[in-house]
C-alpha positions in Angstrom: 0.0 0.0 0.0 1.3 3.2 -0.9 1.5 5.8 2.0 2.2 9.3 1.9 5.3 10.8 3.5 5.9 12.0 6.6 4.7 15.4 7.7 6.7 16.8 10.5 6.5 21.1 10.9 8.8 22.5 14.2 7.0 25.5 16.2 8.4 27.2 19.4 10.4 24.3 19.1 7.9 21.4 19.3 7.4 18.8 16.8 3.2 19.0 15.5 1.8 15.3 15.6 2.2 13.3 12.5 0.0 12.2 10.0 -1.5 8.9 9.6 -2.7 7.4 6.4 -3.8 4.3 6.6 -7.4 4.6 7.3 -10.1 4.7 10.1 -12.9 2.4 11.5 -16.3 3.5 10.5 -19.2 4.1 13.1 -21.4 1.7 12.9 -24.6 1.1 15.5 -23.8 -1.4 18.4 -26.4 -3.4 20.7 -26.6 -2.5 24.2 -25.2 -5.4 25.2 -22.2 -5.3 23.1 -21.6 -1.6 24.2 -21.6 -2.7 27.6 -19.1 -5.6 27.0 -16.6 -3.2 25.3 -17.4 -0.3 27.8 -16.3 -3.6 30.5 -13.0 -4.2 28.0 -11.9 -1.0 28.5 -12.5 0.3 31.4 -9.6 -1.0 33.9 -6.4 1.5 33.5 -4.6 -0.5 35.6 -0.8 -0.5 34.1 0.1 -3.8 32.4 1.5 -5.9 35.1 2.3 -9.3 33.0 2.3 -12.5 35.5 3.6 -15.4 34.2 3.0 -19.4 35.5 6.9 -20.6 35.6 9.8 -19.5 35.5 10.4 -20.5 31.2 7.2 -18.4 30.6 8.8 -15.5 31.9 12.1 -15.9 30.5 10.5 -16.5 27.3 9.0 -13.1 27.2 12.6 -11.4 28.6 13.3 -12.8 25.6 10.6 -11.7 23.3 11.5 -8.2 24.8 15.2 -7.9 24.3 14.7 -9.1 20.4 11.2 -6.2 19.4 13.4 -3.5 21.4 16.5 -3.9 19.5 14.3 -3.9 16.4 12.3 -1.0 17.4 15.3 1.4 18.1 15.5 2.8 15.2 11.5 4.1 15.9 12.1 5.0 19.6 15.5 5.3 20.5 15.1 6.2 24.5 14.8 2.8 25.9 12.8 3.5 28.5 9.8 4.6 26.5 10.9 1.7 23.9 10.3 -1.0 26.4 7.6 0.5 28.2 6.1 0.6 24.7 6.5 -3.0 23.6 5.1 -4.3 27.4 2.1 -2.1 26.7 1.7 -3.7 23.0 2.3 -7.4 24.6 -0.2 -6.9 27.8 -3.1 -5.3 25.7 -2.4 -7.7 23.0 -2.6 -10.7 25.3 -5.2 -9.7 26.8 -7.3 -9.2 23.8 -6.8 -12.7 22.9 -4.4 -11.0 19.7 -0.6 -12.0 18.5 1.3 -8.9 19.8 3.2 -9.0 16.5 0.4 -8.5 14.7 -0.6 -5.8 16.7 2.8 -4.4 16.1 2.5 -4.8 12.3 -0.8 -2.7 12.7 0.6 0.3 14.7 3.5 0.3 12.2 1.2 0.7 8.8 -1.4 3.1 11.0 0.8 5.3 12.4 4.7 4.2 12.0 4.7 4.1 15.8 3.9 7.8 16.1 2.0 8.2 19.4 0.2 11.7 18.2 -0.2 10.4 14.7 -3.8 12.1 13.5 -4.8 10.2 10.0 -6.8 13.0 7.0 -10.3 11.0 9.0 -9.3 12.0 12.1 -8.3 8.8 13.8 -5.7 9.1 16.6 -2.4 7.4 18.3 -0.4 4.4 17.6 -3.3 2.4 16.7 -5.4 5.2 14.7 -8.6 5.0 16.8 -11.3 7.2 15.5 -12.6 9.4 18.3 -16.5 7.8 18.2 -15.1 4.8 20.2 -14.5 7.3 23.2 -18.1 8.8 23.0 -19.3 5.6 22.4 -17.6 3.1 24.8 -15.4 5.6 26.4 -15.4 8.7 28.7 -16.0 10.4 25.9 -12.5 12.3 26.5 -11.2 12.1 22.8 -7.8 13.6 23.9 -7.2 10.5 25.9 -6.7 8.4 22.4 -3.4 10.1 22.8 -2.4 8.1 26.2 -0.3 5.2 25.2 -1.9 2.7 27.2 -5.4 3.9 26.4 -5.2 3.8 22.8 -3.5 0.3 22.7 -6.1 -0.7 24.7 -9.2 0.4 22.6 -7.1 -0.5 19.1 -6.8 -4.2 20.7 -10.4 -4.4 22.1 -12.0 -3.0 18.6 -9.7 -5.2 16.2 -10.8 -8.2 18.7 -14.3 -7.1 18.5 -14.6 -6.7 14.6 -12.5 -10.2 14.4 -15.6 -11.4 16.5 -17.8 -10.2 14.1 -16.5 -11.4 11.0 -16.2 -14.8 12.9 -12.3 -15.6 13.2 -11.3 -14.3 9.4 -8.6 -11.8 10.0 -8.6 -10.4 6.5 -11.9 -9.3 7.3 -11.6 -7.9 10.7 -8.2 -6.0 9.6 -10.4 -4.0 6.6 -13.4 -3.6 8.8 -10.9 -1.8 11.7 -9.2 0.3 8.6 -13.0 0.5 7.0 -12.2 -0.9 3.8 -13.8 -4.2 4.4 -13.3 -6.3 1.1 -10.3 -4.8 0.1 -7.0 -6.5 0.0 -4.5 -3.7 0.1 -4.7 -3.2 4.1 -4.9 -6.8 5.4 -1.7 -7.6 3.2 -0.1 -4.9 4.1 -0.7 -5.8 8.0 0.3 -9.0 7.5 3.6 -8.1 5.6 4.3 -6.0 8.3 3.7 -8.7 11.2 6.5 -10.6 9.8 8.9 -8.2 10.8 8.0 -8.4 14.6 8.1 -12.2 15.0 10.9 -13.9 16.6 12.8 -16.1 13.9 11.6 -19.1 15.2 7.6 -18.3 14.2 8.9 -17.2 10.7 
């Protein structure tokens, strides 16, 4: 998919966000019931804590973190903020039920892991979350899309919900979050991207 460059302008010495162009979800009525499940999904801002049952779990995902922030460096170069980044991705990830390199090849076609990324639709953060979802199954704080943890969150728990909805077929669920549904470009592109993120064992 082709993408349009980078847009960065400096004022008073601050960097404006960048702009993302790969898409944005479209609003589409939800049942009371599913509102409320979502509402549920999101509402705990509790900071990832990952626990782990033994000791080869845990060192498996050391693992896993050492290899995506080496890779990542050249996006985010201050480690801290790298790291805290990729335990975010992982946790929300995980917790959604979703492969957290998938999730990464999302954030890096939506937004080329720019956290104030603002796409021509309007959809915000890593994850390019159109603002509705806060009104709808948020605070209705839009600004809060910009929180790290808060937009990984909602990105995770709408891509799970639309892969829900188109019952398991992750082509489909990846066009209905970029709201091309049908369309080929997006999905492939995701899933080109989600190579790059897996450890070379899963290759």
């Amino acid at each position: 998919m082709k993408r349009r460059g980078l847009f960065f302008a400096a004022l008073a010495g601050l960097a404006l966000p960048g702009r993302g162009w790969a898409g944005a979800q479209i609003e589409e009525p939800l049942q009371d019931q599913v509102r409320s499940a979502l509402s549920s999904a999101i509402a705990n801002s509790a900071p990832p804590k990952p626990r782990f049952d033994s000791t080869d779990t845990r060192l498996a995902y050391l693992r896993w973190l050492g290899v995506m922030s080496e890779r990542l460096k050249s996006r985010k170069s201050e480690a801290l903020t790298r790291i805290e980044f990729l335990e975010t991705v992982w946790y929300e990830a995980k917790r959604a039920g979703l492969e957290p390199a998938l999730v990464l090849g999302l954030v890096e076609v939506e937004s080329g892991f720019r956290k104030y990324a603002i796409s021509v639709a309007g959809a915000r953060g890593y994850m390019q979350v159109m603002p509705f979802w806060a009104k709808s199954i948020g605070d209705g704080q839009a600004s809060r899309l910009f929180h790290m943890q808060t937009n990984l969150r909602f990105g995770c728990v709408i891509l799970r919900h639309y892969l829900d909805r188109e019952q398991g077929d992750m082509f489909l669920a990846l066009g209905r979050y970029n709201g091309s549904r049908g369309r080929p470009e997006y999905p492939n592109a995701v899933f080109a991207n989600r190579r790059k993120w897996l450890l070379p064992e899963e290759r």
